[in-house]
PQR file of N, CA, C, O and H, with PARSE charges and radii, in Angstrom:
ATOM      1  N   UNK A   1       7.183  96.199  28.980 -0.4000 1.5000
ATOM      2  CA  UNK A   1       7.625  95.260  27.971 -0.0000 2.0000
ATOM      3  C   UNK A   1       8.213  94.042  28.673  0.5500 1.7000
ATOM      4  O   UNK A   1       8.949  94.191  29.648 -0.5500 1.4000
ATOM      5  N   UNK A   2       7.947  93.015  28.264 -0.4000 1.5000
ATOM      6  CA  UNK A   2       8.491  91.447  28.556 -0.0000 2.0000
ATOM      7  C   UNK A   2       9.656  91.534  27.928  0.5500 1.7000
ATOM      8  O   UNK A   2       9.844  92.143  26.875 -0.5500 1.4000
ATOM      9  H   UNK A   2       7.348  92.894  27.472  0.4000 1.0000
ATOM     10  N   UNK A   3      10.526  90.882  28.605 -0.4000 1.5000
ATOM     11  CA  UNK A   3      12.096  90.642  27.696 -0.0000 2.0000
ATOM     12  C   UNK A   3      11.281  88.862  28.006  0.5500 1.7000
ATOM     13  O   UNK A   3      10.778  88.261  28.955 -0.5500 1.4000
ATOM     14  H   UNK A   3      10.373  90.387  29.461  0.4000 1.0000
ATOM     15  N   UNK A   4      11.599  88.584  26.398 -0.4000 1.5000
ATOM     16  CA  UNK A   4      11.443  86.363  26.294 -0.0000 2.0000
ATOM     17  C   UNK A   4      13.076  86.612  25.433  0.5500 1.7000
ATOM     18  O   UNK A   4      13.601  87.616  24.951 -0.5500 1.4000
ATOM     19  H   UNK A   4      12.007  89.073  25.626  0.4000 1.0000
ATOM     20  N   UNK A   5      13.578  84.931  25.558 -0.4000 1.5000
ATOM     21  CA  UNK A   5      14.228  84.501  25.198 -0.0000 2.0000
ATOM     22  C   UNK A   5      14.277  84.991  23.616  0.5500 1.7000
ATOM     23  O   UNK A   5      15.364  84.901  23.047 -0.5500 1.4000
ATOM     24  H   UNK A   5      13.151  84.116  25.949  0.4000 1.0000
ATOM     25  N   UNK A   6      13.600  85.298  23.182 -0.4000 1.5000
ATOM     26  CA  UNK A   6      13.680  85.629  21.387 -0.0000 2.0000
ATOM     27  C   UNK A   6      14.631  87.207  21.946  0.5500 1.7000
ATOM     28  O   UNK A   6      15.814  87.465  22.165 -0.5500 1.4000
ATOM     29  H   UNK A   6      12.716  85.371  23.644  0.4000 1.0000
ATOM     30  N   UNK A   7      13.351  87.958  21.998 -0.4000 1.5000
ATOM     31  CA  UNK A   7      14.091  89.779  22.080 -0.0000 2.0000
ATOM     32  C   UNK A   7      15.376  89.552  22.753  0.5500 1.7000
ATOM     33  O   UNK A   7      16.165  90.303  22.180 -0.5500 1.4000
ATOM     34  H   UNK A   7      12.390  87.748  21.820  0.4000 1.0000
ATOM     35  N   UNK A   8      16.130  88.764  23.871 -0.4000 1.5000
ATOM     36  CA  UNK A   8      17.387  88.942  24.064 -0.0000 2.0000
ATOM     37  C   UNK A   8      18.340  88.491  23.449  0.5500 1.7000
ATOM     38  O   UNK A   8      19.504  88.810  23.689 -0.5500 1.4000
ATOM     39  H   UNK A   8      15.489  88.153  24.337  0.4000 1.0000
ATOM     40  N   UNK A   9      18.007  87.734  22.621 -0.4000 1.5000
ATOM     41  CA  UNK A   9      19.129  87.029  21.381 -0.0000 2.0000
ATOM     42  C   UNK A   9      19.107  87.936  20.283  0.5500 1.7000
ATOM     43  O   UNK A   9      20.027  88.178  19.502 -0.5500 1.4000
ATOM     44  H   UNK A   9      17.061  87.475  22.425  0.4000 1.0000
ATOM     45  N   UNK A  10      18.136  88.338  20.303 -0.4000 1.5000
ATOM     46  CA  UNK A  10      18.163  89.481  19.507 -0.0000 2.0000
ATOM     47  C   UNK A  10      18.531  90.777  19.607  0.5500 1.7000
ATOM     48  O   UNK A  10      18.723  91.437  18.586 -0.5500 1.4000
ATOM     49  H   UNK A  10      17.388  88.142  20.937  0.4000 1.0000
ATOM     50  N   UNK A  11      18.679  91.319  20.871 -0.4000 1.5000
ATOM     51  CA  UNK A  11      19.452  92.068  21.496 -0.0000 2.0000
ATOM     52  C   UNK A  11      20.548  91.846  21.650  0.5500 1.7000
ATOM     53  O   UNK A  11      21.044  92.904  22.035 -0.5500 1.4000
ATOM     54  H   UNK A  11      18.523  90.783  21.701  0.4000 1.0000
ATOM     55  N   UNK A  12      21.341  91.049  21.589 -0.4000 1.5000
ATOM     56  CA  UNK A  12      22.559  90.433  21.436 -0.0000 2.0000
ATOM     57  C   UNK A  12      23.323  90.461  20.537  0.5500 1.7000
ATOM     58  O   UNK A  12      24.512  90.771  20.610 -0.5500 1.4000
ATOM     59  H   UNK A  12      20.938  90.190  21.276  0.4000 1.0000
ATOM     60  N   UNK A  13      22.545  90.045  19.301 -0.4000 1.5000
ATOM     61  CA  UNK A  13      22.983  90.124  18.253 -0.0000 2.0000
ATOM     62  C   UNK A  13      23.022  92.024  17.630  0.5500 1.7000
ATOM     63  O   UNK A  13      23.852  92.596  16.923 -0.5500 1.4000
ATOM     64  H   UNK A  13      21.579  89.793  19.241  0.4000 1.0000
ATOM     65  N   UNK A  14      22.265  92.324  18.016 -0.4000 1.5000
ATOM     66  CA  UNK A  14      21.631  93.793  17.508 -0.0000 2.0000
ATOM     67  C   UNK A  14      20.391  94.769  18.058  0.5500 1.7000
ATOM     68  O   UNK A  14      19.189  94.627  17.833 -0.5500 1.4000
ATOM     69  H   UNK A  14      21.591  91.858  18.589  0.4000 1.0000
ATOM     70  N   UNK A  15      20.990  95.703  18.773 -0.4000 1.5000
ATOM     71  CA  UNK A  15      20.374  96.634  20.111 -0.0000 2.0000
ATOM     72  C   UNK A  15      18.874  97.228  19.023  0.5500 1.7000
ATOM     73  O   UNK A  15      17.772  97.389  19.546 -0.5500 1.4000
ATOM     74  H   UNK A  15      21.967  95.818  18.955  0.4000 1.0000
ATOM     75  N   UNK A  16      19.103  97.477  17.559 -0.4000 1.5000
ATOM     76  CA  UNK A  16      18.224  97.826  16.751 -0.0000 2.0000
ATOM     77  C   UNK A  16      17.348  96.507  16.459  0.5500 1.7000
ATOM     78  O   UNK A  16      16.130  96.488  16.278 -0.5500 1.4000
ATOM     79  H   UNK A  16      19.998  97.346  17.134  0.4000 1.0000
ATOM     80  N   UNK A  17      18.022  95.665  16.455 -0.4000 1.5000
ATOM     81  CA  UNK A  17      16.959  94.355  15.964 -0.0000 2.0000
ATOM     82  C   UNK A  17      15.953  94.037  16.959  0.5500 1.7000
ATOM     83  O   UNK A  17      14.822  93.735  16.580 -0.5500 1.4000
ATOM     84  H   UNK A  17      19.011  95.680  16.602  0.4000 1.0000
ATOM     85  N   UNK A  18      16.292  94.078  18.393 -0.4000 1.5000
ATOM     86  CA  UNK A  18      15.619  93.577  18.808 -0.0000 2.0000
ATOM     87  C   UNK A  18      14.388  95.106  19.681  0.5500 1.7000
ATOM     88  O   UNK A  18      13.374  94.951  20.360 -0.5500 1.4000
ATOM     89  H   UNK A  18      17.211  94.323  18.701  0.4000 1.0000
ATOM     90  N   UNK A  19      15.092  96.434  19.244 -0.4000 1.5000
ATOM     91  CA  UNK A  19      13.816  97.647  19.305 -0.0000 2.0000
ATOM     92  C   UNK A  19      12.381  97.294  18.277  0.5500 1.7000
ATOM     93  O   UNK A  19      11.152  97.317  18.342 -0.5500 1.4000
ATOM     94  H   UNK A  19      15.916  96.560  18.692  0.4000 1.0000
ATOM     95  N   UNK A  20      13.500  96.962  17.314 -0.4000 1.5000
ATOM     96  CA  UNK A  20      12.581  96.589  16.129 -0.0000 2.0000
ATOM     97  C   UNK A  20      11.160  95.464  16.324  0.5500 1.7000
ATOM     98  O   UNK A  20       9.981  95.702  16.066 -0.5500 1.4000
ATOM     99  H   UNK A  20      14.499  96.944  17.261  0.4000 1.0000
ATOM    100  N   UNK A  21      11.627  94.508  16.736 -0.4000 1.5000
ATOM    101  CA  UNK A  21      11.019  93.416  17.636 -0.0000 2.0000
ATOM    102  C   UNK A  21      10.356  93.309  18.688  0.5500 1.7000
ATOM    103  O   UNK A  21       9.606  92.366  18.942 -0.5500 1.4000
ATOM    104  H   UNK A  21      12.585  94.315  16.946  0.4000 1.0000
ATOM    105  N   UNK A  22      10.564  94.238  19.377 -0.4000 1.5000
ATOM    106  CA  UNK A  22      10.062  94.705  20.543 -0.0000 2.0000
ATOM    107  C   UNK A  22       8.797  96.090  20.326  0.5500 1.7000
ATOM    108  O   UNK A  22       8.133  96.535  21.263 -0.5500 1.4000
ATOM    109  H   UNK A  22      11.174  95.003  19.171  0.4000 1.0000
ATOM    110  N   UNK A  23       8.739  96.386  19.448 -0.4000 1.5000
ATOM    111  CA  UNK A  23       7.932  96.938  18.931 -0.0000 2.0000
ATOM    112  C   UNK A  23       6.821  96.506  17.861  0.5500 1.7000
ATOM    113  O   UNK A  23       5.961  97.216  17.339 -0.5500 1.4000
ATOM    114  H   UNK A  23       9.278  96.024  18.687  0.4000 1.0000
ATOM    115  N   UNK A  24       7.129  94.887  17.649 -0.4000 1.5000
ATOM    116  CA  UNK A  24       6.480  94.468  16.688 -0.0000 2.0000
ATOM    117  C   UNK A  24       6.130  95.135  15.284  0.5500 1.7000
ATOM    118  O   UNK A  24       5.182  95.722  14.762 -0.5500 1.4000
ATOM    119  H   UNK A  24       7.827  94.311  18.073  0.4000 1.0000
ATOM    120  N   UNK A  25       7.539  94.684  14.934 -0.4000 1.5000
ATOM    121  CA  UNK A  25       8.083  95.278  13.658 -0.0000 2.0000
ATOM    122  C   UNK A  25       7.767  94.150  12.902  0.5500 1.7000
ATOM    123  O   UNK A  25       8.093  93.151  13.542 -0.5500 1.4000
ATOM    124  H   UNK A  25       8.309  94.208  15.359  0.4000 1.0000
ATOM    125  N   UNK A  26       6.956  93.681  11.116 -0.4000 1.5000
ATOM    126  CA  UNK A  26       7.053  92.756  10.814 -0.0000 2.0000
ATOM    127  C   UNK A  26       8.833  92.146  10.278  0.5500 1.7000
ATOM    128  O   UNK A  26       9.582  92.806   9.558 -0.5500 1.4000
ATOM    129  H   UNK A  26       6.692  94.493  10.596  0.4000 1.0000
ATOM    130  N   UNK A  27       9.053  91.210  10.676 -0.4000 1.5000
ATOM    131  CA  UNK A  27       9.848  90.501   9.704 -0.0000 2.0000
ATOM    132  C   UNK A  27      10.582  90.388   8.493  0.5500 1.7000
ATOM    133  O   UNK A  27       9.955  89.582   7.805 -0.5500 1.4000
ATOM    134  H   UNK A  27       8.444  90.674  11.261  0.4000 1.0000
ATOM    135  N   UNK A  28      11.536  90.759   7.908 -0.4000 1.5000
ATOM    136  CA  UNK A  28      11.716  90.750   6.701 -0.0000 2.0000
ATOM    137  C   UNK A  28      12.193  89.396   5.995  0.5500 1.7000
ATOM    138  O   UNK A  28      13.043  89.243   5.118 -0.5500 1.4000
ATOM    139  H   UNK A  28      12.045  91.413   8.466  0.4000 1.0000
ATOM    140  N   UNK A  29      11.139  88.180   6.844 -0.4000 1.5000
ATOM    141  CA  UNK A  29      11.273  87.308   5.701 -0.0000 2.0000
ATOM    142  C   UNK A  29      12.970  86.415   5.514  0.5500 1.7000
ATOM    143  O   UNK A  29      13.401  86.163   4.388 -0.5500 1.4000
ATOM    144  H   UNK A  29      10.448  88.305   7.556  0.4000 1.0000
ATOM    145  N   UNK A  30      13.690  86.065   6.690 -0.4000 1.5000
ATOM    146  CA  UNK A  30      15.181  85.823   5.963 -0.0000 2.0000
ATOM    147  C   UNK A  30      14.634  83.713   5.990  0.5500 1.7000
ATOM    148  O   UNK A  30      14.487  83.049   7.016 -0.5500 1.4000
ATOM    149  H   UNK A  30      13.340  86.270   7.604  0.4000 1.0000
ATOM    150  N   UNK A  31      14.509  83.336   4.908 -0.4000 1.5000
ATOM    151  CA  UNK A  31      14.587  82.185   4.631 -0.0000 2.0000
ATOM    152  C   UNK A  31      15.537  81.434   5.768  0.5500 1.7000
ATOM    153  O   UNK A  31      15.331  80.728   6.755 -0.5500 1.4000
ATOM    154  H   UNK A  31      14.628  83.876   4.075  0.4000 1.0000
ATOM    155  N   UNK A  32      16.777  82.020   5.028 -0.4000 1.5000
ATOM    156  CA  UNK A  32      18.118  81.164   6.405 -0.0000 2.0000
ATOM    157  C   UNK A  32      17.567  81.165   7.759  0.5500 1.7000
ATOM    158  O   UNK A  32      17.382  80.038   8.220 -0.5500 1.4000
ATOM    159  H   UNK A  32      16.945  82.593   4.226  0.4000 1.0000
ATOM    160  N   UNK A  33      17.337  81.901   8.319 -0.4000 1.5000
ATOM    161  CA  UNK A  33      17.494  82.637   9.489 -0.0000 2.0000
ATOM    162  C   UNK A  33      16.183  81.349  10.220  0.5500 1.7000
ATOM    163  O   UNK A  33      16.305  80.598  11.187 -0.5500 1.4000
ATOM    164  H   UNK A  33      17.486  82.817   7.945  0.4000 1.0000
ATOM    165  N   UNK A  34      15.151  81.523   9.382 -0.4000 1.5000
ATOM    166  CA  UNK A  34      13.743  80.705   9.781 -0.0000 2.0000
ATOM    167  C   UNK A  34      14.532  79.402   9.934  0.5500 1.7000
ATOM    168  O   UNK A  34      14.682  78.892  11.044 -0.5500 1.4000
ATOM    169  H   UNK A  34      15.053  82.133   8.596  0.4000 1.0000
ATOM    170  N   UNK A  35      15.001  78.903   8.896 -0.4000 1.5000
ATOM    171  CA  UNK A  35      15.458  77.365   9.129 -0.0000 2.0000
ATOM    172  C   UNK A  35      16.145  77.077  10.017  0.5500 1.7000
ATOM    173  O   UNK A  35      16.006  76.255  10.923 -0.5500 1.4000
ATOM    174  H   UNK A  35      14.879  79.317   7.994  0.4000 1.0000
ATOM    175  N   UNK A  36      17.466  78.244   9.597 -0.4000 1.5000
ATOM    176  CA  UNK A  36      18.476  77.776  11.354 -0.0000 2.0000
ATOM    177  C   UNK A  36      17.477  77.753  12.833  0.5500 1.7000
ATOM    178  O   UNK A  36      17.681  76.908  13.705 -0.5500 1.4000
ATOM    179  H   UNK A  36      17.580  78.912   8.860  0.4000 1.0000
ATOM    180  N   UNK A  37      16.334  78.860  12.962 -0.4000 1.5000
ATOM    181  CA  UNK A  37      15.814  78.576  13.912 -0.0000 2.0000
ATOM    182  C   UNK A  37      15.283  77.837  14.129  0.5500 1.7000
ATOM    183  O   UNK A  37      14.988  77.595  15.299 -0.5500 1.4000
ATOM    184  H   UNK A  37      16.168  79.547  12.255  0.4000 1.0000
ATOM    185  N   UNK A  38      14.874  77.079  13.097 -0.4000 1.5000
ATOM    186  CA  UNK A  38      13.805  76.092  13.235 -0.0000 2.0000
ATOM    187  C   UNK A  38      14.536  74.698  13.806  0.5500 1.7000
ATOM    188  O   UNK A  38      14.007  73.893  14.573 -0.5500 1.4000
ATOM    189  H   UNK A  38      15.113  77.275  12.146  0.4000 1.0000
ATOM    190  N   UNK A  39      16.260  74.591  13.084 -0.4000 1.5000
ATOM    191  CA  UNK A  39      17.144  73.157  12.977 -0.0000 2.0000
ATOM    192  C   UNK A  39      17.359  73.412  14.606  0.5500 1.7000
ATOM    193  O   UNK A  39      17.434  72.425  15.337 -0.5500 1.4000
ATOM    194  H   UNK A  39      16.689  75.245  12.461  0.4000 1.0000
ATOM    195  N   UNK A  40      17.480  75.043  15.283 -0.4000 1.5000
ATOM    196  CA  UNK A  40      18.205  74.624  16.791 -0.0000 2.0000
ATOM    197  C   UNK A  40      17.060  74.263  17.586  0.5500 1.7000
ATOM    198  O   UNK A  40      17.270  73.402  18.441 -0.5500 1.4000
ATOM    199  H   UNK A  40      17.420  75.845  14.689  0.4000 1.0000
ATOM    200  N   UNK A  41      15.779  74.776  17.485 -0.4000 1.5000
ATOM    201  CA  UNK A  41      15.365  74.322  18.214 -0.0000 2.0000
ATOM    202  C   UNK A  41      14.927  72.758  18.217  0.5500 1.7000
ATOM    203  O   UNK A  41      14.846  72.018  19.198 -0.5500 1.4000
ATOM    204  H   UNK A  41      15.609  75.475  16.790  0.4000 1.0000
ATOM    205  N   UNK A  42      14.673  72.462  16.890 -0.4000 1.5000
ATOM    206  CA  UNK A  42      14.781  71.151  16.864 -0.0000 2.0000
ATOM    207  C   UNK A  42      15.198  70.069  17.454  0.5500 1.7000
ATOM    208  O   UNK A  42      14.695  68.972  17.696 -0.5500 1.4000
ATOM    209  H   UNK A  42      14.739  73.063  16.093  0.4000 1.0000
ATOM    210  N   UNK A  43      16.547  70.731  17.706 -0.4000 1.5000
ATOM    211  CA  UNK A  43      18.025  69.978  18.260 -0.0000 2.0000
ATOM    212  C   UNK A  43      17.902  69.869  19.672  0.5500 1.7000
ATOM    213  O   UNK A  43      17.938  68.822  20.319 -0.5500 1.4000
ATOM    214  H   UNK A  43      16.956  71.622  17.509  0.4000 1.0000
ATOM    215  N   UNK A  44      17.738  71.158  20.153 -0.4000 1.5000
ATOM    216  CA  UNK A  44      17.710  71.559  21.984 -0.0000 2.0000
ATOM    217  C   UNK A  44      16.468  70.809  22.343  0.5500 1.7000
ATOM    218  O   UNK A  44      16.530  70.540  23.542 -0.5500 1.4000
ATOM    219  H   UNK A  44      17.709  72.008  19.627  0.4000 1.0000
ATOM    220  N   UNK A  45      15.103  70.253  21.677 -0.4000 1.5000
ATOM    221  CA  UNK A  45      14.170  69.723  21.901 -0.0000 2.0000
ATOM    222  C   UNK A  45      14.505  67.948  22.095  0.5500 1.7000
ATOM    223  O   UNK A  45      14.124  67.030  22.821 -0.5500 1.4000
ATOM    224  H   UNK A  45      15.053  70.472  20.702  0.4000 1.0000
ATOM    225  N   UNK A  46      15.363  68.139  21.066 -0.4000 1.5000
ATOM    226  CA  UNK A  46      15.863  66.211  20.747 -0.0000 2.0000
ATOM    227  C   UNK A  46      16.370  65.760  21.360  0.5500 1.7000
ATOM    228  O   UNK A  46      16.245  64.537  21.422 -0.5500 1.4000
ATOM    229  H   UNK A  46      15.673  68.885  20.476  0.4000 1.0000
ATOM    230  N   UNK A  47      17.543  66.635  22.472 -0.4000 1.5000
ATOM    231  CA  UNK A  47      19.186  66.620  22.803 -0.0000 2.0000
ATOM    232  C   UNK A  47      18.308  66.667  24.180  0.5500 1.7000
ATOM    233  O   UNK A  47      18.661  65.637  24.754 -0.5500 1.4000
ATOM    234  H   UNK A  47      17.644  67.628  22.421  0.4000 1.0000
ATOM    235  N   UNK A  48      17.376  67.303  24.989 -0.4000 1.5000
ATOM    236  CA  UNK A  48      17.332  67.531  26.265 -0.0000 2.0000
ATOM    237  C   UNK A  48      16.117  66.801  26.322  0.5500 1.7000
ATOM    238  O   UNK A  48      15.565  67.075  27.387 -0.5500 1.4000
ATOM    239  H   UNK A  48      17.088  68.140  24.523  0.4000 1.0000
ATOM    240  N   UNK A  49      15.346  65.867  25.547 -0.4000 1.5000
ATOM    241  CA  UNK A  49      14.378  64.638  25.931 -0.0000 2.0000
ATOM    242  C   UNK A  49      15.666  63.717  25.861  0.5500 1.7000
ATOM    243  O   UNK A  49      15.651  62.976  26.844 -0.5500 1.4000
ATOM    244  H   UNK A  49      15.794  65.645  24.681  0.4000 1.0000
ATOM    245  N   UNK A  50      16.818  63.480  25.033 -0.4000 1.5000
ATOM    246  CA  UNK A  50      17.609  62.028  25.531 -0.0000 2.0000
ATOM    247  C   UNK A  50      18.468  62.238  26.636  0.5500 1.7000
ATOM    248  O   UNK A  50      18.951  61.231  27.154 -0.5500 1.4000
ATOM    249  H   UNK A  50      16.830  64.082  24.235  0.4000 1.0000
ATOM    250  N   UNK A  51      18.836  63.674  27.233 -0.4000 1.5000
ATOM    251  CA  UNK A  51      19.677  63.854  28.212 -0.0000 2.0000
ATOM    252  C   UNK A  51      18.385  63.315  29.631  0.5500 1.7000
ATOM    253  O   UNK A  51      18.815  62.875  30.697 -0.5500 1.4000
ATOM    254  H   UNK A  51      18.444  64.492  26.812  0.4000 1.0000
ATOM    255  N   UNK A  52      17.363  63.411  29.452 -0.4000 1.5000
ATOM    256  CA  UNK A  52      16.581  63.350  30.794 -0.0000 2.0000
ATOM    257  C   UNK A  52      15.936  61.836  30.480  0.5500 1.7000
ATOM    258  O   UNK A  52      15.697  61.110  31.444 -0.5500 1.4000
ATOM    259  H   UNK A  52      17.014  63.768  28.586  0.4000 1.0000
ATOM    260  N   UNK A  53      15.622  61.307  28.943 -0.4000 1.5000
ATOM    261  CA  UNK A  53      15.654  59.660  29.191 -0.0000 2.0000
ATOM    262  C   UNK A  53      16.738  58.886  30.107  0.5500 1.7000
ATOM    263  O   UNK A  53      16.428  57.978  30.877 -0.5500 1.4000
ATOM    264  H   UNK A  53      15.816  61.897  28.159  0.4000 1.0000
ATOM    265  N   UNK A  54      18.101  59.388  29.913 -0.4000 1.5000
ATOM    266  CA  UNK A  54      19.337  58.532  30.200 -0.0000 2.0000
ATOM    267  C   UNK A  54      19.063  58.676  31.854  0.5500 1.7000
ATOM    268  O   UNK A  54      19.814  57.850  32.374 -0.5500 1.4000
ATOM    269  H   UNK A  54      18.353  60.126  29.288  0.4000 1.0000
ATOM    270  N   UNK A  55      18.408  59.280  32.756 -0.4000 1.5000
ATOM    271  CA  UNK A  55      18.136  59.015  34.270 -0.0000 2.0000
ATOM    272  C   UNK A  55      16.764  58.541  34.527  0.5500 1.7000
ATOM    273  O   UNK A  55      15.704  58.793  33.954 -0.5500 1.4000
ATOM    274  H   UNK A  55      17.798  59.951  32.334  0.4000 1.0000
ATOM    275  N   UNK A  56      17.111  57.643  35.733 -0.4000 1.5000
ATOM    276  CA  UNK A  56      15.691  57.193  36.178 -0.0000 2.0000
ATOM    277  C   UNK A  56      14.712  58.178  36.226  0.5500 1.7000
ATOM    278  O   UNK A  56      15.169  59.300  36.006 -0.5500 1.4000
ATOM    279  H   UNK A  56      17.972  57.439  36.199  0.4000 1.0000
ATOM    280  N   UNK A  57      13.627  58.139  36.422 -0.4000 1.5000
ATOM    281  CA  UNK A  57      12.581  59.141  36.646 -0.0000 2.0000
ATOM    282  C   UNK A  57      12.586  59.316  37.975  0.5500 1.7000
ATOM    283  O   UNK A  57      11.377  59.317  38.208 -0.5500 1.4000
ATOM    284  H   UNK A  57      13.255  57.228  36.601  0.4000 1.0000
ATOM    285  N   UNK A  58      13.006  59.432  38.776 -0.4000 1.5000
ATOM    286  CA  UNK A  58      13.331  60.196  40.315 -0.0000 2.0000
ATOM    287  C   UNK A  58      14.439  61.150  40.480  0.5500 1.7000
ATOM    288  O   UNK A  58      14.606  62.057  41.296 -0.5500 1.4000
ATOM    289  H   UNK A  58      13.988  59.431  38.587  0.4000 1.0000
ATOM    290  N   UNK A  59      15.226  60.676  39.402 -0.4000 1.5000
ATOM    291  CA  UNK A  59      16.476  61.241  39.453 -0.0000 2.0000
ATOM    292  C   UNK A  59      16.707  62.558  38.295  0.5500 1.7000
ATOM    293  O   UNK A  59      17.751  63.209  38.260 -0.5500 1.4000
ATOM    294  H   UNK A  59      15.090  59.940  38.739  0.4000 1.0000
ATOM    295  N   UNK A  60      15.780  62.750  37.570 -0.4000 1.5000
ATOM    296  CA  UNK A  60      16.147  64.087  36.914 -0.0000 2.0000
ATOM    297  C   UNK A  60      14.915  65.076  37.048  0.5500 1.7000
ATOM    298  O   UNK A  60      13.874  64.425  36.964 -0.5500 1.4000
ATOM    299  H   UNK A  60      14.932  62.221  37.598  0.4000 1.0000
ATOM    300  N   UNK A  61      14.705  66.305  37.211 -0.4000 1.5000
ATOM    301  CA  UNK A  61      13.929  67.282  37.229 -0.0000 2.0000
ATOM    302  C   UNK A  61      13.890  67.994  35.740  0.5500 1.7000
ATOM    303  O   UNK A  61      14.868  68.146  35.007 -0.5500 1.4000
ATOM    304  H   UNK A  61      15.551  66.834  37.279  0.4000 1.0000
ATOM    305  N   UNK A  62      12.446  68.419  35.447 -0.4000 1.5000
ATOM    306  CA  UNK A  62      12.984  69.225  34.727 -0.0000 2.0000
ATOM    307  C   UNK A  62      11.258  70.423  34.430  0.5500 1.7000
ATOM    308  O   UNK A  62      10.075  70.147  34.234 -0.5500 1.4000
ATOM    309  H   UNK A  62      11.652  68.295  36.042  0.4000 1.0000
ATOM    310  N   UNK A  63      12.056  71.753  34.553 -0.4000 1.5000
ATOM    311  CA  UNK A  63      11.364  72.669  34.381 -0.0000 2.0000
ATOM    312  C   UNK A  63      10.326  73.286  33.113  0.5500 1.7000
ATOM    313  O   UNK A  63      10.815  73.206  31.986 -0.5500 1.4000
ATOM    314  H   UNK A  63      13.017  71.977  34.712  0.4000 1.0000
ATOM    315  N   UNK A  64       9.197  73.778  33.200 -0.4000 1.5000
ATOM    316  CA  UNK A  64       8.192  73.958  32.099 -0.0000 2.0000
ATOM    317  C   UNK A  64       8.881  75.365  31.118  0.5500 1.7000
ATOM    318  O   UNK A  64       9.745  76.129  31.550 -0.5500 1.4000
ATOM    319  H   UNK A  64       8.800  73.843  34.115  0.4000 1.0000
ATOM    320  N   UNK A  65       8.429  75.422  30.132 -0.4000 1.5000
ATOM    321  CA  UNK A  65       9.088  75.824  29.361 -0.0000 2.0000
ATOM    322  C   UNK A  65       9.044  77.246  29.797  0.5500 1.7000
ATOM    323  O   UNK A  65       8.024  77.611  30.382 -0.5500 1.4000
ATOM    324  H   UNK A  65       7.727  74.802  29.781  0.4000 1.0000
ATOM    325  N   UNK A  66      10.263  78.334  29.541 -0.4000 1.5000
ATOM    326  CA  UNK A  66       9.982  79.608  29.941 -0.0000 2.0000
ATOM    327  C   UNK A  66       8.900  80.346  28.961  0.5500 1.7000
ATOM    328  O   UNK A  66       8.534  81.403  29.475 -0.5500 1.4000
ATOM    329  H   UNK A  66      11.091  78.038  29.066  0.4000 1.0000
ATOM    330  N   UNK A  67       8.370  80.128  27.873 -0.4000 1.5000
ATOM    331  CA  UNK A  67       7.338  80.895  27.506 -0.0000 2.0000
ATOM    332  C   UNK A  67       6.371  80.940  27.468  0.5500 1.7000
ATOM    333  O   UNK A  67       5.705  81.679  26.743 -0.5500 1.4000
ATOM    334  H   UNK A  67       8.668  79.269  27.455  0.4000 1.0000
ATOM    335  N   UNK A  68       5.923  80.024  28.374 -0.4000 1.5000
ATOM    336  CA  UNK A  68       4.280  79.528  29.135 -0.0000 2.0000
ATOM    337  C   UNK A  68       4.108  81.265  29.806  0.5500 1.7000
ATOM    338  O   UNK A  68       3.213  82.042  29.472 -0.5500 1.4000
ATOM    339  H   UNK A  68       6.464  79.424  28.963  0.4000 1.0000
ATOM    340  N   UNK A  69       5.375  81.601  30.942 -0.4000 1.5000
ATOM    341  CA  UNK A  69       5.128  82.384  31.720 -0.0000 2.0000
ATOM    342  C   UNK A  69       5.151  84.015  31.090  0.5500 1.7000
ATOM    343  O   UNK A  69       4.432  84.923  31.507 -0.5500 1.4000
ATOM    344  H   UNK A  69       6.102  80.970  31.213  0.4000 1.0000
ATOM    345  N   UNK A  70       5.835  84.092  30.344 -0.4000 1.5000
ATOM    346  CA  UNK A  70       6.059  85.530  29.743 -0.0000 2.0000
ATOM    347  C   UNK A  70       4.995  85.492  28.311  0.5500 1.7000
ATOM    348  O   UNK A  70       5.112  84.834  27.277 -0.5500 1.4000
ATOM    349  H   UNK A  70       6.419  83.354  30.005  0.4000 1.0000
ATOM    350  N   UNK A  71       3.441  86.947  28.931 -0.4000 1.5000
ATOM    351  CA  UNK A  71       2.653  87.141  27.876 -0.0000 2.0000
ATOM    352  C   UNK A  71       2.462  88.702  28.030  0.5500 1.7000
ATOM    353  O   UNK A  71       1.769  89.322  27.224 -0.5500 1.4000
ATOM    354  H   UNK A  71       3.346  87.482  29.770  0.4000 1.0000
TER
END
C-alpha cells in the first residue's frame, strides 16, 4: 500500500477513516468536507504561485507535485 498525502490526513484525523480509504471504501458523499477540500487546496495552489512570483527566477526552487510519484 502507498501512504499519499490524502490517507495520512486521514489517518490523522481517524485510524478507521483512513483503513476505510485505504481499502477503497466508497465515500459517503459529505458536501462540507468536498468544498473545504476543494477551498484549501485552492488556497495552497494560489498562496505558493505568489510566494515563488515574489523571487527572481534563479532564486526560488520549487519541487513537482508529490502525487505524480505515488501510484
Amino acid at each position: 500500500m502507498k501512504i499519499t498525502p490524502d490517507l495520512f490526513a486521514a489517518f490523522l484525523k481517524c485510524p478507521t477513516k483512513c483503513w476505510l480509504r485505504a481499502n477503497g471504501e466508497p465515500a459517503s458523499g459529505n458536501t462540507y468536507a468536498e468544498w473545504f477540500k476543494t477551498q484549501n487546496d485552492t488556497y495552497r495552489e494560489t498562496q505558493s504561485q505568489r510566494l515563488v512570483s515574489e523571487y527572481p527566477t534563479g532564486d526560488a526552487a520549487a519541487s513537482p507535485a508529490a502525487e505524480r510519484f505515488v501510484k
